[in-house]
PDB file of N, CA, C and O in Angstrom:
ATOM      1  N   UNK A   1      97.468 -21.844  45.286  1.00  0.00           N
ATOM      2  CA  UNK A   1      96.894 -21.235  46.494  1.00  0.00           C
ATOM      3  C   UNK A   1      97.360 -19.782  46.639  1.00  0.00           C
ATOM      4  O   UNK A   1      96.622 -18.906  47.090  1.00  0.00           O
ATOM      5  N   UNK A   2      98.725 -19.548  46.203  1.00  0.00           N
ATOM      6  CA  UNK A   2      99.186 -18.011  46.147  1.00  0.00           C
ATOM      7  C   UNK A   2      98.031 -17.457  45.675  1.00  0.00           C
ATOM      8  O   UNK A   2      97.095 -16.984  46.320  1.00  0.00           O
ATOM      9  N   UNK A   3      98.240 -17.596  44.003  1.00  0.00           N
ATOM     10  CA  UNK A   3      96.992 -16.658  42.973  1.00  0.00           C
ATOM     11  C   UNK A   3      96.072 -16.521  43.979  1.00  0.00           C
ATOM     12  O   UNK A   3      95.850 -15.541  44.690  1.00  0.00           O
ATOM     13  N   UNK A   4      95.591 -17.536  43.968  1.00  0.00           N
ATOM     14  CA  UNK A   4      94.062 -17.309  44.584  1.00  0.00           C
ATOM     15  C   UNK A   4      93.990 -15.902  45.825  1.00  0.00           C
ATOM     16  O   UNK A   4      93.141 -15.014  45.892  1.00  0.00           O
ATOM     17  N   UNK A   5      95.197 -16.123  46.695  1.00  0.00           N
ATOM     18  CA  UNK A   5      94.961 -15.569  47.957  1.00  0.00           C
ATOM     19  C   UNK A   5      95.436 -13.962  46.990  1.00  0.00           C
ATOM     20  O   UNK A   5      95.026 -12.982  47.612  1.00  0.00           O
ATOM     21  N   UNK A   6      96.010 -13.665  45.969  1.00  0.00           N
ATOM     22  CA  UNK A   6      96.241 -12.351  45.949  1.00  0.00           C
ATOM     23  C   UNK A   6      95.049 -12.011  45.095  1.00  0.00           C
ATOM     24  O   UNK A   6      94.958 -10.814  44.819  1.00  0.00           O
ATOM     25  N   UNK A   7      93.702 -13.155  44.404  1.00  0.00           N
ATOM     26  CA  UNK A   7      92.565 -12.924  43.814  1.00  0.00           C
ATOM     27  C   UNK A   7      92.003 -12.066  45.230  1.00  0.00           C
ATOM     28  O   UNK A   7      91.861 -10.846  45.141  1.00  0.00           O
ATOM     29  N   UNK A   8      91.761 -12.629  46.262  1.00  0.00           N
ATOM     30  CA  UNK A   8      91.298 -12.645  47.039  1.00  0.00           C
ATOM     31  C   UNK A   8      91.438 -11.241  48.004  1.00  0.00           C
ATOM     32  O   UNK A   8      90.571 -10.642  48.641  1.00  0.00           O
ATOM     33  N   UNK A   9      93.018 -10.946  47.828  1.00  0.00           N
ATOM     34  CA  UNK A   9      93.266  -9.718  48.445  1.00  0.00           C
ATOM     35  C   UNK A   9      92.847  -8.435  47.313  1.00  0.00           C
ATOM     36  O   UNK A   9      92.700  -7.297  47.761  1.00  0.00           O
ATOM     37  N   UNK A  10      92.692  -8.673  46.024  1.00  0.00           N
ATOM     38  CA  UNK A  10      92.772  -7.842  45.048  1.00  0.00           C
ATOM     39  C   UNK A  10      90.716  -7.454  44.981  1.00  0.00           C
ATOM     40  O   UNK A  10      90.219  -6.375  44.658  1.00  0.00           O
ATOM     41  N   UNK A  11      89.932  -8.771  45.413  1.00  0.00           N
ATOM     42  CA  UNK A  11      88.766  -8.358  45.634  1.00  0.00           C
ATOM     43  C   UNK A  11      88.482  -7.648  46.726  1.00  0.00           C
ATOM     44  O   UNK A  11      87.613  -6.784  46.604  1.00  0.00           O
ATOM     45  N   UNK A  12      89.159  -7.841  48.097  1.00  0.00           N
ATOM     46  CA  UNK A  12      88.760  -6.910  49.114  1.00  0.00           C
ATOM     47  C   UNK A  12      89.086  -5.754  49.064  1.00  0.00           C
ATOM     48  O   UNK A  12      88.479  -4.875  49.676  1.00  0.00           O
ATOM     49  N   UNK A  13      90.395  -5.487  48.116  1.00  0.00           N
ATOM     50  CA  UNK A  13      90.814  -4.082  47.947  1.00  0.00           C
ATOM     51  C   UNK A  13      89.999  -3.375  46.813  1.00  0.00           C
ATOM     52  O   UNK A  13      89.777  -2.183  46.601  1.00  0.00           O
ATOM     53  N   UNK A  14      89.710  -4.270  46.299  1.00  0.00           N
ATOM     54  CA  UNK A  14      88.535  -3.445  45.188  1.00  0.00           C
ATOM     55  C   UNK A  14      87.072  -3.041  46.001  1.00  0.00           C
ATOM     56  O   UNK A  14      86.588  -1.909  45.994  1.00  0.00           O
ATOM     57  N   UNK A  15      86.541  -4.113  46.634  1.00  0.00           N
ATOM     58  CA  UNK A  15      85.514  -3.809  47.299  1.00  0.00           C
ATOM     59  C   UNK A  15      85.579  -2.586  48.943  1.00  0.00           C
ATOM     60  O   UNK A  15      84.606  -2.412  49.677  1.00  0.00           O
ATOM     61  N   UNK A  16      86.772  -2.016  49.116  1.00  0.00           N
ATOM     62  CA  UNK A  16      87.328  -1.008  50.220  1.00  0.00           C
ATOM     63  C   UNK A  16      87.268   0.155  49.350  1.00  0.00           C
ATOM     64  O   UNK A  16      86.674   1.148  49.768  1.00  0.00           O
ATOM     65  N   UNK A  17      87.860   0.169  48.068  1.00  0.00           N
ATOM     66  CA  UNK A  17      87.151   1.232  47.052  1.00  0.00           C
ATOM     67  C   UNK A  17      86.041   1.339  46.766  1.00  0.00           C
ATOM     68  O   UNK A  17      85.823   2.534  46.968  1.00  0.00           O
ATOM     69  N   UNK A  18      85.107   0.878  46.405  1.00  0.00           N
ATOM     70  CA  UNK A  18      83.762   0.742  46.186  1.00  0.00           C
ATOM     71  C   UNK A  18      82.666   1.232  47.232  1.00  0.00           C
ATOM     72  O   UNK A  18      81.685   1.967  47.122  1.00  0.00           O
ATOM     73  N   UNK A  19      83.417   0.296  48.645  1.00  0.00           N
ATOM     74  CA  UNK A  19      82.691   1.180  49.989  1.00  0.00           C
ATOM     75  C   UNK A  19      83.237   2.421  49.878  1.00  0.00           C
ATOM     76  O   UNK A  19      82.485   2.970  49.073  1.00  0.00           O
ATOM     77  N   UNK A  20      83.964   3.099  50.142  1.00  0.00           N
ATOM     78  CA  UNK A  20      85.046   4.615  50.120  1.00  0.00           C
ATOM     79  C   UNK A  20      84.332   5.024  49.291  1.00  0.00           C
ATOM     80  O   UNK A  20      83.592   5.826  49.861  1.00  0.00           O
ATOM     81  N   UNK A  21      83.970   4.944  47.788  1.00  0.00           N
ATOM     82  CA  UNK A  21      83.999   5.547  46.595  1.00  0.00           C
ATOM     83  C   UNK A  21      82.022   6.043  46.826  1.00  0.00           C
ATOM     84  O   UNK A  21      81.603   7.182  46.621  1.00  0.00           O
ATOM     85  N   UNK A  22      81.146   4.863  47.272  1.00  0.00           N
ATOM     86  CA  UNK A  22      79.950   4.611  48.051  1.00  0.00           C
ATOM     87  C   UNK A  22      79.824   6.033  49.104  1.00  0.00           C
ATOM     88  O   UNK A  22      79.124   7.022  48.884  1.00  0.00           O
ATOM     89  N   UNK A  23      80.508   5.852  50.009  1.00  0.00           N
ATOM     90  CA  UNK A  23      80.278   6.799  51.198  1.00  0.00           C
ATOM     91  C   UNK A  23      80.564   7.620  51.015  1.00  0.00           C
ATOM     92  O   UNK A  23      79.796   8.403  51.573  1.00  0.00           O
ATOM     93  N   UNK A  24      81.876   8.510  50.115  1.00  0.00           N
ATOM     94  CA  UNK A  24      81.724   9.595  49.528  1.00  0.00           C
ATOM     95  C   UNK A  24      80.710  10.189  48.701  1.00  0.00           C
ATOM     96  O   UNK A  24      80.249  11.297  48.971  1.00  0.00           O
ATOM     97  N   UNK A  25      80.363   9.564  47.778  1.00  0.00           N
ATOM     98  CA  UNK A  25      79.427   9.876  47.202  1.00  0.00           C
ATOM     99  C   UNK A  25      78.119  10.135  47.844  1.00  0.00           C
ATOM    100  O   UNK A  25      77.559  11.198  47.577  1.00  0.00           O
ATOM    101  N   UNK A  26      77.553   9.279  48.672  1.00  0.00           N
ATOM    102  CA  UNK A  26      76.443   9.719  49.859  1.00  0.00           C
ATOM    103  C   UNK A  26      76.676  11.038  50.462  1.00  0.00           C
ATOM    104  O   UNK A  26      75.762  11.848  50.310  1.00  0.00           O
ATOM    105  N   UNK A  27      78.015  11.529  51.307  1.00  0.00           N
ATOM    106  CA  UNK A  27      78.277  12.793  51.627  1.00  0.00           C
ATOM    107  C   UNK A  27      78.170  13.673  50.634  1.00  0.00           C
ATOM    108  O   UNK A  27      77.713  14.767  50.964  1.00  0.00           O
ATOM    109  N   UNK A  28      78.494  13.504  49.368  1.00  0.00           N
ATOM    110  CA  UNK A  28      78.435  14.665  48.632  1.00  0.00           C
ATOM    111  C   UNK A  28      76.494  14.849  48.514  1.00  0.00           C
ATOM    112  O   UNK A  28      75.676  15.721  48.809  1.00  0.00           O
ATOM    113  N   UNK A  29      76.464  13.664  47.998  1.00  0.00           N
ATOM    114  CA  UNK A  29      74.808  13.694  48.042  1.00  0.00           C
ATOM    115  C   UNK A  29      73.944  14.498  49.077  1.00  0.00           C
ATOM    116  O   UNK A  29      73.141  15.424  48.960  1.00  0.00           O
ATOM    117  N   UNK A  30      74.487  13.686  50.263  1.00  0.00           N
ATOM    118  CA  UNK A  30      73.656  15.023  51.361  1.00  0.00           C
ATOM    119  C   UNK A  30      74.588  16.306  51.394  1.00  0.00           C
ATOM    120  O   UNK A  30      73.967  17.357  51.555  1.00  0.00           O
ATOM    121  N   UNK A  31      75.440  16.374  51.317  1.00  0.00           N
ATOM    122  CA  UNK A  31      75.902  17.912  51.308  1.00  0.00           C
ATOM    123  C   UNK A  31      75.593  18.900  50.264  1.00  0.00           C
ATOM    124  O   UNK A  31      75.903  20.087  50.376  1.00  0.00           O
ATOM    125  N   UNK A  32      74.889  18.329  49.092  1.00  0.00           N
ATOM    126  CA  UNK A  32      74.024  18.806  47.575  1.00  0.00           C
ATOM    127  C   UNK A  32      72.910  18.883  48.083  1.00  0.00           C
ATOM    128  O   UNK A  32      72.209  19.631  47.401  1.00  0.00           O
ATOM    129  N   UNK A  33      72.041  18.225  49.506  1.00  0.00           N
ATOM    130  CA  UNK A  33      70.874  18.409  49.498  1.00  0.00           C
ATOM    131  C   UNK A  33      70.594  19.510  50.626  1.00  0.00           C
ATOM    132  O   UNK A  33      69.619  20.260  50.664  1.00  0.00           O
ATOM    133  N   UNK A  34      71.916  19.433  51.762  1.00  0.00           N
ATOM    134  CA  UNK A  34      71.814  20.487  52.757  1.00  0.00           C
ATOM    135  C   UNK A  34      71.801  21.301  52.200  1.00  0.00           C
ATOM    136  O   UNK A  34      70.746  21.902  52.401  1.00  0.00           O
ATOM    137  N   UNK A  35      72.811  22.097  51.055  1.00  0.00           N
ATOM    138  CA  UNK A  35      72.646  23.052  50.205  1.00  0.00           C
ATOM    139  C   UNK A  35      71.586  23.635  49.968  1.00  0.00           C
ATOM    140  O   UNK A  35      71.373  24.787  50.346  1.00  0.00           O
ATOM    141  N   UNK A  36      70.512  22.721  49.108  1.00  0.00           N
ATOM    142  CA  UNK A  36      69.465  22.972  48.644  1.00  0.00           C
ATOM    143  C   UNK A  36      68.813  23.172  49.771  1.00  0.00           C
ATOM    144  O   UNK A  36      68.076  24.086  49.404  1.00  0.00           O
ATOM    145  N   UNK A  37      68.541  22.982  50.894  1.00  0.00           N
ATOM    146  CA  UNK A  37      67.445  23.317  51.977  1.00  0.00           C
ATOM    147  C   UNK A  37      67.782  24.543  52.436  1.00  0.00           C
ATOM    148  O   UNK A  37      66.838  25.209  52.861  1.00  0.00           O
ATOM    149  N   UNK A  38      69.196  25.188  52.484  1.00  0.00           N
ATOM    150  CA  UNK A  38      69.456  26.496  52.544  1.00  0.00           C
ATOM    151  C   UNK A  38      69.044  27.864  51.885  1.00  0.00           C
ATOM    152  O   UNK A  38      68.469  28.951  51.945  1.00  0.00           O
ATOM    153  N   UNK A  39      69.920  26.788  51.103  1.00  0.00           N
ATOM    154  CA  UNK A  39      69.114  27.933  49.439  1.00  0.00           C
ATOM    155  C   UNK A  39      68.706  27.168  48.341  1.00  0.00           C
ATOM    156  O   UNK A  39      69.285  26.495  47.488  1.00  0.00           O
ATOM    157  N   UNK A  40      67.140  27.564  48.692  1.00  0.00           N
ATOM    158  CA  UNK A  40      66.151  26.373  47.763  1.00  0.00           C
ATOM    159  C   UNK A  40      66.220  26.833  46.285  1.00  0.00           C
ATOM    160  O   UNK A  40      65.983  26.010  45.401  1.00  0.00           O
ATOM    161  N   UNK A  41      66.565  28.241  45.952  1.00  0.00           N
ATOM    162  CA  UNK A  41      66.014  29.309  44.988  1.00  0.00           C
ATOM    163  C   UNK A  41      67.559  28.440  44.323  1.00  0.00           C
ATOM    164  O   UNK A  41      67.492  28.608  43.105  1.00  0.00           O
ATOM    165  N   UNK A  42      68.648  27.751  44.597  1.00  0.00           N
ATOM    166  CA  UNK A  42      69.831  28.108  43.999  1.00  0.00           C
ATOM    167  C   UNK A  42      69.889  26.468  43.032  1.00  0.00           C
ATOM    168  O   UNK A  42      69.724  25.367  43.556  1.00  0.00           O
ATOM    169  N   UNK A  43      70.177  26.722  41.479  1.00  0.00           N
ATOM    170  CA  UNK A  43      70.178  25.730  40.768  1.00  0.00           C
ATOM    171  C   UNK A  43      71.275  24.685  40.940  1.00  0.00           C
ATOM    172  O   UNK A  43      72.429  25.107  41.010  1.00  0.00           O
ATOM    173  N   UNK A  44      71.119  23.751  40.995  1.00  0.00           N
ATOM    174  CA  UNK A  44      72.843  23.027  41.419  1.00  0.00           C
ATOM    175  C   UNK A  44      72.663  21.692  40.182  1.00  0.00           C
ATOM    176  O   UNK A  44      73.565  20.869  40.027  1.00  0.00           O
TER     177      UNK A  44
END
């Protein structure tokens, strides 16, 4: 029952990275696209 429960803590902590790693990546995404609506002319 230990293992299991530190399987268990080791998936939620993986999946708290994944969200984090997720929502950063979205911000960068829109902050690459606000960019571009600024300056449309600029290659990124």
């Amino acid at each position: 029952m230990l293992y299991f429960d530190r399987a268990l803590k080791r998936q939620m902590f993986c999946g708290q990275i994944l969200i984090k790693a997720r929502h950063l990546a979205c911000e960068i995404n829109f902050k690459i696209r606000l960019d571009k609506s600024i300056y449309p002319d600029v290659k990124i």
